[in-house]
Backbone and ligand atoms as CSV (ligand in chain L), in Angstrom:
chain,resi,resn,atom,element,x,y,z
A,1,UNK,N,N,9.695,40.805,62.545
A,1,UNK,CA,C,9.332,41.250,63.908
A,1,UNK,C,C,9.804,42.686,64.158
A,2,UNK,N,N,8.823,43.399,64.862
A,2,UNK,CA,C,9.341,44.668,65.200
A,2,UNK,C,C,10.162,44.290,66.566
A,3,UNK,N,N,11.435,44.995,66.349
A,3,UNK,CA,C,12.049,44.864,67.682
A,3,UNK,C,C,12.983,46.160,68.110
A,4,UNK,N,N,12.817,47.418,67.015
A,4,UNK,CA,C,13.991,48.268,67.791
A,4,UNK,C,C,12.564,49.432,68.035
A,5,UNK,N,N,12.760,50.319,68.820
A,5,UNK,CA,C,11.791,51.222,69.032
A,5,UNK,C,C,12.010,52.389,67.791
A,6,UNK,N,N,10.685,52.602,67.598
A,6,UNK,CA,C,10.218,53.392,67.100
A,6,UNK,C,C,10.337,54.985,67.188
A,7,UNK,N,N,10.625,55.558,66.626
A,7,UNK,CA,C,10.384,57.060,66.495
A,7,UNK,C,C,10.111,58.008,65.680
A,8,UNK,N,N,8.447,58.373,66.024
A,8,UNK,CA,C,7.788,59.543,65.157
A,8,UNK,C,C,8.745,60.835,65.436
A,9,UNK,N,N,8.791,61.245,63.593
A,9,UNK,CA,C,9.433,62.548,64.046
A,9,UNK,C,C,8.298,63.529,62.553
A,10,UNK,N,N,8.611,64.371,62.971
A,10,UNK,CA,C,7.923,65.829,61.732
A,10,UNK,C,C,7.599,67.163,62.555
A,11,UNK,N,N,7.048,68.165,61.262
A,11,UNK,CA,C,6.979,69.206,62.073
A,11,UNK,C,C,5.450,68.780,62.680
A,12,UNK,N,N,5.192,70.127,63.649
A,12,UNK,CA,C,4.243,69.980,64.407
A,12,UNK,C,C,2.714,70.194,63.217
A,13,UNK,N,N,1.885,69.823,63.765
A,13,UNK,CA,C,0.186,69.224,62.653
A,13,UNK,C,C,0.566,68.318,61.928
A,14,UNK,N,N,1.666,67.577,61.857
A,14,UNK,CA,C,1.635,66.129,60.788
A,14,UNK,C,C,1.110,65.170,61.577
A,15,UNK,N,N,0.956,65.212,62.757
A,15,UNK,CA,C,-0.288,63.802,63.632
A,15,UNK,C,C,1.021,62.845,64.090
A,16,UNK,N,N,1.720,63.437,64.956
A,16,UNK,CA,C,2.422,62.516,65.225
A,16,UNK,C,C,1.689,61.404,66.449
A,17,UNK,N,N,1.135,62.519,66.900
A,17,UNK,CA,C,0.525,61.315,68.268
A,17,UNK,C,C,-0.298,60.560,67.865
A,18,UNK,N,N,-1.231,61.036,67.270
A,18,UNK,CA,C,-2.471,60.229,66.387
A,18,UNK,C,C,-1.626,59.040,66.069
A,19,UNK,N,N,-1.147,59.343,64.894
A,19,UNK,CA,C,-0.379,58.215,64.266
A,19,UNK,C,C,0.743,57.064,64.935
A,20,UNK,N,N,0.997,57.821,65.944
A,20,UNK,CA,C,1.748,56.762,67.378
A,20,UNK,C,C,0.911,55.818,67.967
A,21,UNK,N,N,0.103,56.693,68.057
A,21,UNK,CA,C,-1.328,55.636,69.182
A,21,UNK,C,C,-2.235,54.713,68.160
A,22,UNK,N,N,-2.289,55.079,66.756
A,22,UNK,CA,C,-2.750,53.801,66.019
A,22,UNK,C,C,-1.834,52.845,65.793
A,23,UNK,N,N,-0.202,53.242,65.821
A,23,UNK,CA,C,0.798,52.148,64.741
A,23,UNK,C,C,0.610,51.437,66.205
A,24,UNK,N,N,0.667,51.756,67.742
A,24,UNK,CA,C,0.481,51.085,68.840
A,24,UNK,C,C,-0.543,50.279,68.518
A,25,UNK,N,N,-1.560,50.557,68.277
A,25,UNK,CA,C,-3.387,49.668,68.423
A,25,UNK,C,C,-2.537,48.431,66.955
A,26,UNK,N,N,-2.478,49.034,66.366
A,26,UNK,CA,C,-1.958,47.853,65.319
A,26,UNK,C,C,-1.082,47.002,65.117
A,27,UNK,N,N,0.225,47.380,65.439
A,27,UNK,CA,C,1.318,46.621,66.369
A,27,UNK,C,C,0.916,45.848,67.634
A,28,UNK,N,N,-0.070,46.495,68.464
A,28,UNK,CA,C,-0.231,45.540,69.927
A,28,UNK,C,C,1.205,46.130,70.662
A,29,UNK,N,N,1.583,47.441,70.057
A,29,UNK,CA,C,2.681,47.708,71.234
A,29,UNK,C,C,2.464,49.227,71.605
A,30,UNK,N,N,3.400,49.439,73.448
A,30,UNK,CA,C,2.680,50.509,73.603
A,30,UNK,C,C,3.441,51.612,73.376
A,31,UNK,N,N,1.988,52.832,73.233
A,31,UNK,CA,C,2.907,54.411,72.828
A,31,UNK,C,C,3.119,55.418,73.442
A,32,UNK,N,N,4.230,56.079,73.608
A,32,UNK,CA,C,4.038,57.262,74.209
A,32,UNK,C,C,4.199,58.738,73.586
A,33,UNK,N,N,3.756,59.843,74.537
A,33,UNK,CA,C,4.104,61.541,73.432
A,33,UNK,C,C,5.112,61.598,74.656
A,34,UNK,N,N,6.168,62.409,73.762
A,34,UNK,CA,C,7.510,62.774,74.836
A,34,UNK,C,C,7.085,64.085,75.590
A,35,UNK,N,N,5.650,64.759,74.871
A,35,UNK,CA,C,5.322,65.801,75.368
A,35,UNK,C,C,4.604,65.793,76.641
A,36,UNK,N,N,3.658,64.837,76.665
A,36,UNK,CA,C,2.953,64.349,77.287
A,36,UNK,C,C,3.463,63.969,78.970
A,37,UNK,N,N,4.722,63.156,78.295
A,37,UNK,CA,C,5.156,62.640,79.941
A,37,UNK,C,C,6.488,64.133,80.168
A,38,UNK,N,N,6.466,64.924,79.665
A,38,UNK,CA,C,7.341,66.018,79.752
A,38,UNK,C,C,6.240,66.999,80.586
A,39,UNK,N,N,5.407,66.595,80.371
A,39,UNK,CA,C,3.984,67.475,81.294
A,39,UNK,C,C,3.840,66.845,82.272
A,40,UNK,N,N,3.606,65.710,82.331
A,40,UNK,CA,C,3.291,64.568,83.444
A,40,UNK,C,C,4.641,65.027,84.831
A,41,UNK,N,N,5.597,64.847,83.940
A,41,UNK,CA,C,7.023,64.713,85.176
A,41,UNK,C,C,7.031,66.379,85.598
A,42,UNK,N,N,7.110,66.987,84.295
A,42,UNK,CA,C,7.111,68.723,85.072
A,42,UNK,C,C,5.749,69.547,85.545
A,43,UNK,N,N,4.723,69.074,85.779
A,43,UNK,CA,C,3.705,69.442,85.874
A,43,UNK,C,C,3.263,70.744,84.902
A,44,UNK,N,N,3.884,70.542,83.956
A,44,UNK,CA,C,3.596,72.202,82.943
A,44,UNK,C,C,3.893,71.251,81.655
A,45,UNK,N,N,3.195,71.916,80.362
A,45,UNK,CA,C,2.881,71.459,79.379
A,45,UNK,C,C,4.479,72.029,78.876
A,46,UNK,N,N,4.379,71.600,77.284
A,46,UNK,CA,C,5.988,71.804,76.913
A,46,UNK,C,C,5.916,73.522,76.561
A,47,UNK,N,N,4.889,73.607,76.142
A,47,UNK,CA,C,4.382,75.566,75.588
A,47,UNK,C,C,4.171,75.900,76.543
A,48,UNK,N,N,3.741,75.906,78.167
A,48,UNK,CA,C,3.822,76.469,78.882
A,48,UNK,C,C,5.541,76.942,79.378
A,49,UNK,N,N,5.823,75.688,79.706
A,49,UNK,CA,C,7.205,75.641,80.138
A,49,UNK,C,C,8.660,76.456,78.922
A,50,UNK,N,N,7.826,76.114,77.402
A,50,UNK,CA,C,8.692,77.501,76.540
A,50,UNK,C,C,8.290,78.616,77.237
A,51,UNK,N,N,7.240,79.031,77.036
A,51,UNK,CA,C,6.837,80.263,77.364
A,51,UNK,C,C,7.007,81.226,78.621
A,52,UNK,N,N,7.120,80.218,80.258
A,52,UNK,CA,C,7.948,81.008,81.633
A,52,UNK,C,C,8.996,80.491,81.318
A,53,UNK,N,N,9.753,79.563,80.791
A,53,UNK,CA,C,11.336,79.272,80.936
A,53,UNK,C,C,11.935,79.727,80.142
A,54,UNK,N,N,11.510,79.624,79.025
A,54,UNK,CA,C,12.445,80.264,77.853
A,54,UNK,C,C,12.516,78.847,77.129
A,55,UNK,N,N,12.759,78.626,75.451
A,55,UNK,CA,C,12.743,77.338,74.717
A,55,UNK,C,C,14.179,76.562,74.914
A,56,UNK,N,N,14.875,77.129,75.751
A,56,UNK,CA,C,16.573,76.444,76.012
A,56,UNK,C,C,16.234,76.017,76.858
A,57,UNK,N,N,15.404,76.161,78.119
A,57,UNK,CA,C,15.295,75.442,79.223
A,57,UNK,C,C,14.495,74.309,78.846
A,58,UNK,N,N,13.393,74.247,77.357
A,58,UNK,CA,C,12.721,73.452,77.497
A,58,UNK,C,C,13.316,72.364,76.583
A,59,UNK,N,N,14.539,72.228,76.141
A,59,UNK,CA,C,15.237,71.794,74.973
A,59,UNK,C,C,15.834,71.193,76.229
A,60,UNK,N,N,16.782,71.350,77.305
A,60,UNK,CA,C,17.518,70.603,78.306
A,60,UNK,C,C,16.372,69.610,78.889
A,61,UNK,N,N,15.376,69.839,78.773
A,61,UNK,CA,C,14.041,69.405,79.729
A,61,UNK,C,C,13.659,67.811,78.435
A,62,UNK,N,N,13.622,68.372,77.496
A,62,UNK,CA,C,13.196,67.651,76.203
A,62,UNK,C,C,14.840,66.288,75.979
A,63,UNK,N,N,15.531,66.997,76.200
A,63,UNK,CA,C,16.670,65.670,75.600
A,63,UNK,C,C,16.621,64.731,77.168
A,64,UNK,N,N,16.739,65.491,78.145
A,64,UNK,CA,C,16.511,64.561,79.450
A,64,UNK,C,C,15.484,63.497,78.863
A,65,UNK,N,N,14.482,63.908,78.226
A,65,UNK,CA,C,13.190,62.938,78.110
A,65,UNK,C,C,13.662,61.626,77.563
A,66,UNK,N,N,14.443,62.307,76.282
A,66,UNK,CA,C,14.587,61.706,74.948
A,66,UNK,C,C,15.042,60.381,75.377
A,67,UNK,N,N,16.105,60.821,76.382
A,67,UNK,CA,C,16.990,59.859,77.360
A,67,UNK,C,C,16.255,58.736,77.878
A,68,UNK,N,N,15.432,59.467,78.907
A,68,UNK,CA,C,14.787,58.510,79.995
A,68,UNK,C,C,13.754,57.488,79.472
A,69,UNK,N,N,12.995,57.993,77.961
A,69,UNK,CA,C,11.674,57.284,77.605
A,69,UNK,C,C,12.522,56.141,76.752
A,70,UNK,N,N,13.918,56.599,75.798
A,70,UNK,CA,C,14.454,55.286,75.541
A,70,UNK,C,C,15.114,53.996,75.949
A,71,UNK,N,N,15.469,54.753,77.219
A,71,UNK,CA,C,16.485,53.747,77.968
A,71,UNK,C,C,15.631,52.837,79.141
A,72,UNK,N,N,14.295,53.810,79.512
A,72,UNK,CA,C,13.428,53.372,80.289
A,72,UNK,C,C,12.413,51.664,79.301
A,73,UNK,N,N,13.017,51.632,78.524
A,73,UNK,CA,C,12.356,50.720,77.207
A,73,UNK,C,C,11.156,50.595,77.707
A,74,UNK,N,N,10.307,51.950,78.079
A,74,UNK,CA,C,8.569,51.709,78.666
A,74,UNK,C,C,7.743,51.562,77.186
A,75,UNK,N,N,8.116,52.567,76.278
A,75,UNK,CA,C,7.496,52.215,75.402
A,75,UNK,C,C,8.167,51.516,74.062
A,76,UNK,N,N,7.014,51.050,72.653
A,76,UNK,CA,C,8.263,51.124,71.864
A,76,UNK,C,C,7.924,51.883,70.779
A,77,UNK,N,N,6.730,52.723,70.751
A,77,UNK,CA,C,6.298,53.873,69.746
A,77,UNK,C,C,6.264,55.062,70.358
A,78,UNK,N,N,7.399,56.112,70.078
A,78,UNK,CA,C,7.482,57.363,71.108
A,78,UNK,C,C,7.221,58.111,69.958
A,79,UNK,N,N,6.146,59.281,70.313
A,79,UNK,CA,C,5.525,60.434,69.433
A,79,UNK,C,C,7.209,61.527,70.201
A,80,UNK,N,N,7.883,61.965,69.114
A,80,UNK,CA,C,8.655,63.157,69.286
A,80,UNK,C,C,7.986,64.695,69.346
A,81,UNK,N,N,8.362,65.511,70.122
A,81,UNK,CA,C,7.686,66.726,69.700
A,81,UNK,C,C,8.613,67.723,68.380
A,82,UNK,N,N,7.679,68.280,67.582
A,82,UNK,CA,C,8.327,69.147,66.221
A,82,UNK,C,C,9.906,69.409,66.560
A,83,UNK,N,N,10.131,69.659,67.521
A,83,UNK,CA,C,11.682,70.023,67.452
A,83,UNK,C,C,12.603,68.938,68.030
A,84,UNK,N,N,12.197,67.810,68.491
A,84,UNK,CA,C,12.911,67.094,69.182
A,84,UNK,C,C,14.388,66.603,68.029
A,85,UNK,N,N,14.054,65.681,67.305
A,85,UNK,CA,C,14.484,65.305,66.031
A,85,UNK,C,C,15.659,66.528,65.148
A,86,UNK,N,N,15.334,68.022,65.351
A,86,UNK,CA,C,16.358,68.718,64.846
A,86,UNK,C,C,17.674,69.188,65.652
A,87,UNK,N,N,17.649,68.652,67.371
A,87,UNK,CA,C,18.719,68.731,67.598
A,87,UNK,C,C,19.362,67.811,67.734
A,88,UNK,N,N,20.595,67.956,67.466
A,88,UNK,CA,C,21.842,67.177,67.006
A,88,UNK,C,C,21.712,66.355,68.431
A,89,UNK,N,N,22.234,66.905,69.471
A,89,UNK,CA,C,22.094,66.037,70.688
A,89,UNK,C,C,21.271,64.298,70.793
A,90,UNK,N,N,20.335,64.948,70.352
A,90,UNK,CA,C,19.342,64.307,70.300
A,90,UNK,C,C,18.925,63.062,69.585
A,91,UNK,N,N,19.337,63.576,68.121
A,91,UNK,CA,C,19.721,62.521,67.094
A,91,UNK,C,C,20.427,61.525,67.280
A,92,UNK,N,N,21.516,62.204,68.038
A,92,UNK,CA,C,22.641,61.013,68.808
A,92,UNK,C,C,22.310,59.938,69.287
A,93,UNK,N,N,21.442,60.554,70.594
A,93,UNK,CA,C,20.962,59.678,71.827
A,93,UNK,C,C,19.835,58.586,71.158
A,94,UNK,N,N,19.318,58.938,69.935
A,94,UNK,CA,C,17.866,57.987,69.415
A,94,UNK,C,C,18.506,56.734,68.783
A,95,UNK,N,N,19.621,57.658,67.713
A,95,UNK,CA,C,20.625,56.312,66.717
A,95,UNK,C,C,21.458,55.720,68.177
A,96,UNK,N,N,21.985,56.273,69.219
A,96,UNK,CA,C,22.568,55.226,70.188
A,96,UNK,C,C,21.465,53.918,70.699
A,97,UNK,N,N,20.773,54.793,70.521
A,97,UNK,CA,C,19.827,53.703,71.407
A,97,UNK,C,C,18.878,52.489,70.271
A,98,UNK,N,N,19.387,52.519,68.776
A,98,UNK,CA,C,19.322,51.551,67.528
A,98,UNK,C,C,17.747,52.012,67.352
A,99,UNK,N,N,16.864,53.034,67.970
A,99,UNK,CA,C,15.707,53.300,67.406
A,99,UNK,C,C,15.777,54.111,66.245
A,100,UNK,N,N,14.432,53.148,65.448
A,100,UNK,CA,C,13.948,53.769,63.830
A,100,UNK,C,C,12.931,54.894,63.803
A,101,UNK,N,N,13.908,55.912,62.929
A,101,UNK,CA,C,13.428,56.567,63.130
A,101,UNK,C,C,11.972,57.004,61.816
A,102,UNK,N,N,10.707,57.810,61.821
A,102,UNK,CA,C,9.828,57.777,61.124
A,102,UNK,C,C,9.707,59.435,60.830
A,103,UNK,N,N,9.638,59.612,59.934
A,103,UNK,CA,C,9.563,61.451,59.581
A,103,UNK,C,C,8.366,61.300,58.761
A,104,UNK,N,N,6.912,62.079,59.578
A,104,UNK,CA,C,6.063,62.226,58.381
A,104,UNK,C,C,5.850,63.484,58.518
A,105,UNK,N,N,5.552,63.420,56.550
A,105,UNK,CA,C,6.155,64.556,55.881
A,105,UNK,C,C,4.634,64.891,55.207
A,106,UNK,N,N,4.484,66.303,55.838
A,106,UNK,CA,C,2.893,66.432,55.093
A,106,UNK,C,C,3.368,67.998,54.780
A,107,UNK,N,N,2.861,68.141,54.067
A,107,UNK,CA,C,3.258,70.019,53.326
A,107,UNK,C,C,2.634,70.986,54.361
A,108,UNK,N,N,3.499,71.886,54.127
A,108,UNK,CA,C,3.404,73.136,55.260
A,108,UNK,C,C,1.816,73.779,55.157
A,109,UNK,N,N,1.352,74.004,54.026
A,109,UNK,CA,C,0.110,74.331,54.222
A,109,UNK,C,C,-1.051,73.228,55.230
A,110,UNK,N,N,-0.954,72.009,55.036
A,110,UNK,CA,C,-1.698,71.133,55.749
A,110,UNK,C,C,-1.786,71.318,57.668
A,111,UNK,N,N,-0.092,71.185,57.572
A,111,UNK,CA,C,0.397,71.975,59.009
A,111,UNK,C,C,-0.083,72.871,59.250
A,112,UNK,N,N,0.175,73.936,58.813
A,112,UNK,CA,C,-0.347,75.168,59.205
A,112,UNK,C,C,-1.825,75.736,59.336
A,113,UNK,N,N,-2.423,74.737,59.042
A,113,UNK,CA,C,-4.203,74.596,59.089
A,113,UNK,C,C,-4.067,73.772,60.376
A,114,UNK,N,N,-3.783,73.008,60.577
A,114,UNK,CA,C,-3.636,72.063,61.847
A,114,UNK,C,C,-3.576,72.561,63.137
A,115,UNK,N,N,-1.910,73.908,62.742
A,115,UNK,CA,C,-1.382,74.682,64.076
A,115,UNK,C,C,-2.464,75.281,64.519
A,116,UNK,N,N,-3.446,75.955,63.602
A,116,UNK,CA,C,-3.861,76.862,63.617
A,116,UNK,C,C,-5.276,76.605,64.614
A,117,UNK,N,N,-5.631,75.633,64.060
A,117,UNK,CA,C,-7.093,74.667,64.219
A,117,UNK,C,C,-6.713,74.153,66.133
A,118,UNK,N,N,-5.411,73.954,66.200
A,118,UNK,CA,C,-5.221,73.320,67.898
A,118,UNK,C,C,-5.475,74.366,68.885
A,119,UNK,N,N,-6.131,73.770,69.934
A,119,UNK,CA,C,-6.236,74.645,71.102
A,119,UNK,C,C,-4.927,75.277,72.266
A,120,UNK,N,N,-4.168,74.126,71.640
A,120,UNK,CA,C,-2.861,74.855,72.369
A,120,UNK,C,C,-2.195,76.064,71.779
A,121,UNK,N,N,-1.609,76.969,72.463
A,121,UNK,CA,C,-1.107,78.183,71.854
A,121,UNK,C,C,0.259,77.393,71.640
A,122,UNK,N,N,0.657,77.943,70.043
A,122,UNK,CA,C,1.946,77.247,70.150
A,122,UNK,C,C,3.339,78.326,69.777
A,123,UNK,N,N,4.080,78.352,71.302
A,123,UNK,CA,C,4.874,79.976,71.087
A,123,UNK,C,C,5.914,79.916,70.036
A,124,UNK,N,N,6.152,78.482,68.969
A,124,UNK,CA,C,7.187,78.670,68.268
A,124,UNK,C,C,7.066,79.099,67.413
A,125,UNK,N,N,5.229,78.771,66.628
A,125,UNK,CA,C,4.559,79.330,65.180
A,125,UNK,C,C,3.510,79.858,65.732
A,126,UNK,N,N,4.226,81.197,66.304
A,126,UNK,CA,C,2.719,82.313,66.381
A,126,UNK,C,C,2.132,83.436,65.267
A,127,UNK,N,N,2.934,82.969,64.019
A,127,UNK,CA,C,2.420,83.521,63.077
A,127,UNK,C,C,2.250,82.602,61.833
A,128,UNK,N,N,2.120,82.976,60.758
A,128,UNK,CA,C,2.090,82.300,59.414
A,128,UNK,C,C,4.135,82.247,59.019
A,129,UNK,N,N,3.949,83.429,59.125
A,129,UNK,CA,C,6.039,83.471,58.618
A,129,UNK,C,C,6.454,82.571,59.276
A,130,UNK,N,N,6.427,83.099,60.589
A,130,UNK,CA,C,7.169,82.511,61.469
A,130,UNK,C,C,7.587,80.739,61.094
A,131,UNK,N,N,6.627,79.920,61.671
A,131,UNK,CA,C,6.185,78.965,61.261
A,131,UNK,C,C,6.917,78.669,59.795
A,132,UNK,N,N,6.553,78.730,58.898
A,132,UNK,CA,C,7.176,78.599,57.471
A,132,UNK,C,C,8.719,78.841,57.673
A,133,UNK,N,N,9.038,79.510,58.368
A,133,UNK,CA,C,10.455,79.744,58.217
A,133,UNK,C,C,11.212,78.731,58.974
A,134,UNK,N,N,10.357,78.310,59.736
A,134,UNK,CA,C,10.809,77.298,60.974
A,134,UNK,C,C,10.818,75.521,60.191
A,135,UNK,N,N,9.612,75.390,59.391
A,135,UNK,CA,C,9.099,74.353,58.507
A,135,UNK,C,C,10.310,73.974,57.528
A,136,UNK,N,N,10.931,74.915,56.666
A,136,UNK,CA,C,12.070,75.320,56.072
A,136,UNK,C,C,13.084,74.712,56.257
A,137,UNK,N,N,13.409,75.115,57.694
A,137,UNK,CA,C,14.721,75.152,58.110
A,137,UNK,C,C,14.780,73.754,58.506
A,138,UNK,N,N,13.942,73.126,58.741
A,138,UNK,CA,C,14.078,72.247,59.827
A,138,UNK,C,C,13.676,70.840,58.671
A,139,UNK,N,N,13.505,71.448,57.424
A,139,UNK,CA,C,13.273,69.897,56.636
A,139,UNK,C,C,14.385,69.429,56.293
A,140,UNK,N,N,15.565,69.632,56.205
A,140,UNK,CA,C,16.693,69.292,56.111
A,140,UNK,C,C,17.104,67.797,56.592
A,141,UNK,N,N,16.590,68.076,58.280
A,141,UNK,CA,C,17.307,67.402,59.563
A,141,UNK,C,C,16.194,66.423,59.412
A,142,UNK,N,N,14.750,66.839,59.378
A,142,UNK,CA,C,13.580,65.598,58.849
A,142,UNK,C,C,14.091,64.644,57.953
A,143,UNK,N,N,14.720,64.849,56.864
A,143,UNK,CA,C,14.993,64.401,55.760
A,143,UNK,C,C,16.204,63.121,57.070
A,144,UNK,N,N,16.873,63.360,57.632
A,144,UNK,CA,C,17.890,62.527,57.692
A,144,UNK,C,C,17.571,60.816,59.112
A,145,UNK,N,N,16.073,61.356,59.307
A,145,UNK,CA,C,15.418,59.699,60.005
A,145,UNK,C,C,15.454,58.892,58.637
A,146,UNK,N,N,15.329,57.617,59.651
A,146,UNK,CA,C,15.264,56.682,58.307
A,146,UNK,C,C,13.981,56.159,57.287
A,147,UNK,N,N,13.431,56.379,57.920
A,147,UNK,CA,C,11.787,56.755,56.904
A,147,UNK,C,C,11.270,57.926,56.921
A,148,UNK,N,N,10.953,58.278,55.481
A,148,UNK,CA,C,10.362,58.914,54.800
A,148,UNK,C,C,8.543,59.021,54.147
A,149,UNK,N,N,7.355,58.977,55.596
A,149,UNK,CA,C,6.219,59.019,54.946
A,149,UNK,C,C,5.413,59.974,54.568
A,150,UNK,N,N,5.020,59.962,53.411
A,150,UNK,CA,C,4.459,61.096,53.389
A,150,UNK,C,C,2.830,61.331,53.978
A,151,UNK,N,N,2.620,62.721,53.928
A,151,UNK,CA,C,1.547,62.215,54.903
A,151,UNK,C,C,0.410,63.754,53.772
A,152,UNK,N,N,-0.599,62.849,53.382
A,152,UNK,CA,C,-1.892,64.202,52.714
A,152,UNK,C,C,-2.907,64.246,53.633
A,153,UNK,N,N,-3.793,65.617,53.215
A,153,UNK,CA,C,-4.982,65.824,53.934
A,153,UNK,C,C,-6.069,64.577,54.239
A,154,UNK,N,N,-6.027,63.930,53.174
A,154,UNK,CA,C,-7.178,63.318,53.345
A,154,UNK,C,C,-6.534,61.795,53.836
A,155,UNK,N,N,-5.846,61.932,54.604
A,155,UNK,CA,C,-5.294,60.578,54.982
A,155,UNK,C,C,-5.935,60.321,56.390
A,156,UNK,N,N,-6.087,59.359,56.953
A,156,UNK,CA,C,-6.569,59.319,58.300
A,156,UNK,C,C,-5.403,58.554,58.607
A,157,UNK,N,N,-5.169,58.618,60.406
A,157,UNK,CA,C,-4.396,57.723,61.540
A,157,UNK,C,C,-3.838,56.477,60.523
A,158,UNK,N,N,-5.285,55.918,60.720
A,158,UNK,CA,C,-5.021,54.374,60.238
A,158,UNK,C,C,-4.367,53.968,59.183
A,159,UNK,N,N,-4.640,54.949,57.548
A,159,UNK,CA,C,-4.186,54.823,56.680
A,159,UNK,C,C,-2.730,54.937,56.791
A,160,UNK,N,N,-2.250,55.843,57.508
A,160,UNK,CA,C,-0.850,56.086,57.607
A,160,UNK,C,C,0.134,55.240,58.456
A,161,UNK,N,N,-0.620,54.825,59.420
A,161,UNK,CA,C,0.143,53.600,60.522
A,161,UNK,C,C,0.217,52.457,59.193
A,162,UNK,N,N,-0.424,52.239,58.820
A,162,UNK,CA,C,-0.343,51.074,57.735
A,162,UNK,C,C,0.362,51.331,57.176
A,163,UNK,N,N,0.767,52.381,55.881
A,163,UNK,CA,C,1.565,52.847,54.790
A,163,UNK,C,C,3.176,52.438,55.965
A,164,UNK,N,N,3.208,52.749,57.139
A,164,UNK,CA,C,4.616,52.791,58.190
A,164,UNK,C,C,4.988,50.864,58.158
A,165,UNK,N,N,3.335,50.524,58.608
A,165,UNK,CA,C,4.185,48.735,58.805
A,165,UNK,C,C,4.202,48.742,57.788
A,166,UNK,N,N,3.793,48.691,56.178
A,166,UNK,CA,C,4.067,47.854,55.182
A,166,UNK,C,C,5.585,48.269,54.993
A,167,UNK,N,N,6.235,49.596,54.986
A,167,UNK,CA,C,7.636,49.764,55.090
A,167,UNK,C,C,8.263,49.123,55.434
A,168,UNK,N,N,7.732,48.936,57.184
A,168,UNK,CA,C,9.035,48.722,58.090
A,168,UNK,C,C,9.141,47.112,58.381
A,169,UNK,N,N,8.443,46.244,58.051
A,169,UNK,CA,C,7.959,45.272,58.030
A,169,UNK,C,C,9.231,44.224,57.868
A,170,UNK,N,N,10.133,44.562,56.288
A,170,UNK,CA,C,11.600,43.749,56.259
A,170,UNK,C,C,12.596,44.409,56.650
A,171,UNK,N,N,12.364,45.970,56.990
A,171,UNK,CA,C,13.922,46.685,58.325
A,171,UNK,C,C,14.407,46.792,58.995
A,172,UNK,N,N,12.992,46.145,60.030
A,172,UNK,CA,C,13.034,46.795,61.509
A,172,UNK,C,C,14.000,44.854,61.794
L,1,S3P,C1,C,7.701,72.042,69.269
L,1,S3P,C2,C,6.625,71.249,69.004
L,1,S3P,C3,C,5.655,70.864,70.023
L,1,S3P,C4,C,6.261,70.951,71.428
L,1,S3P,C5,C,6.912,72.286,71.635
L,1,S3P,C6,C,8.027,72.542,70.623
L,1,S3P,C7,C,8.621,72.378,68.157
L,1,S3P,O1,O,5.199,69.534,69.778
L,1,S3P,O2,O,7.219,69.937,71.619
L,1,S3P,O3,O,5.940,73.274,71.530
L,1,S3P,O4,O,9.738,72.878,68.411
L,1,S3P,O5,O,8.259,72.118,66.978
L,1,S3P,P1,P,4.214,69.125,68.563
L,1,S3P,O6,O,5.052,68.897,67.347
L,1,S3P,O7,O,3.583,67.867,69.037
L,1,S3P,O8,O,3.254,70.245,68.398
């Protein structure tokens, strides 16, 4: 039985929401984006709110979430946004709260076709470097959720929510 909540983590173009909202349709349980209701509650998207606040205001804004969407037990598949997962704070509050965590791991080039391809402007990878340097740094802290999926181009939603339950199936 699945019983501790869930948490998508990776950098940004690995499909975290996609892949939230199918392991939901397939599980029969429900999902949320932390970005999403971080827009909903602040009326500004999370790249808007980097972009007039500055990314520290939106990092205090983001662990508040982290808080409220776990403890609120509304959902039990929460899509993380790319940076949620690399701060320490944060990490804390997910392992306090006994949620598993999911890191999919798709290569920076795949991402970076993805970033590129979205209609949102995204102020953290506004370049090719940039981005890569950020991808880099931050696989470290990916590496330390407790699953490890990998994720290729030619994979769809579904394929990958599956590859997650057959994992998590004797852990959770
Ligand atoms: C961020 C990723 C974004 C969003 C914000 C910051 C990041 O989410 O939370 O722009 O630091 O990687 P996605 O990973 O869903 O794009």
């Amino acid at each position: 039985m699945i019983e501790r909540q869930i948490v998508i983590v990776g950098f940004m173009g690995t499909g975290k929401t996609t892949v939230a909202e199918e392991l939901g349709r397939q599980l029969n349980l429900l999902a949320v984006d932390l970005d999403e209701e971080i827009a909903r509650d602040h009326g500004r998207s999370p790249n808007e709110i980097i972009l007039q606040d500055g990314e520290n205001r939106f990092r205090e804004i983001e662990t508040q979430m982290v808080g409220s969407v776990l403890k609120r037990g509304l959902a039990h598949i929460v899509a993380a946004g790319g940076g949620a997962w690399t701060i320490a704070e944060n990490r804390k509050l997910i392992r306090a709260h006994g949620a598993f965590t999911v890191w999919l791991d798709a290569p920076f080039e795949l991402c970076w076709e993805r970033i590129g391809q979205g209609s949102a402007a995204r102020p953290l990878a506004r370049s090719r470097a940039e981005a890569e340097r950020l991808y880099d740094e931050r696989r470290p802290l990916y590496q330390l959720a407790d699953l490890k999926v990998a994720v290729a181009a030619n994979e769809s939603a579904e394929e990958i929510a599956r590859k997650i339950t057959g994992e998590i199936g004797g852990t959770q």
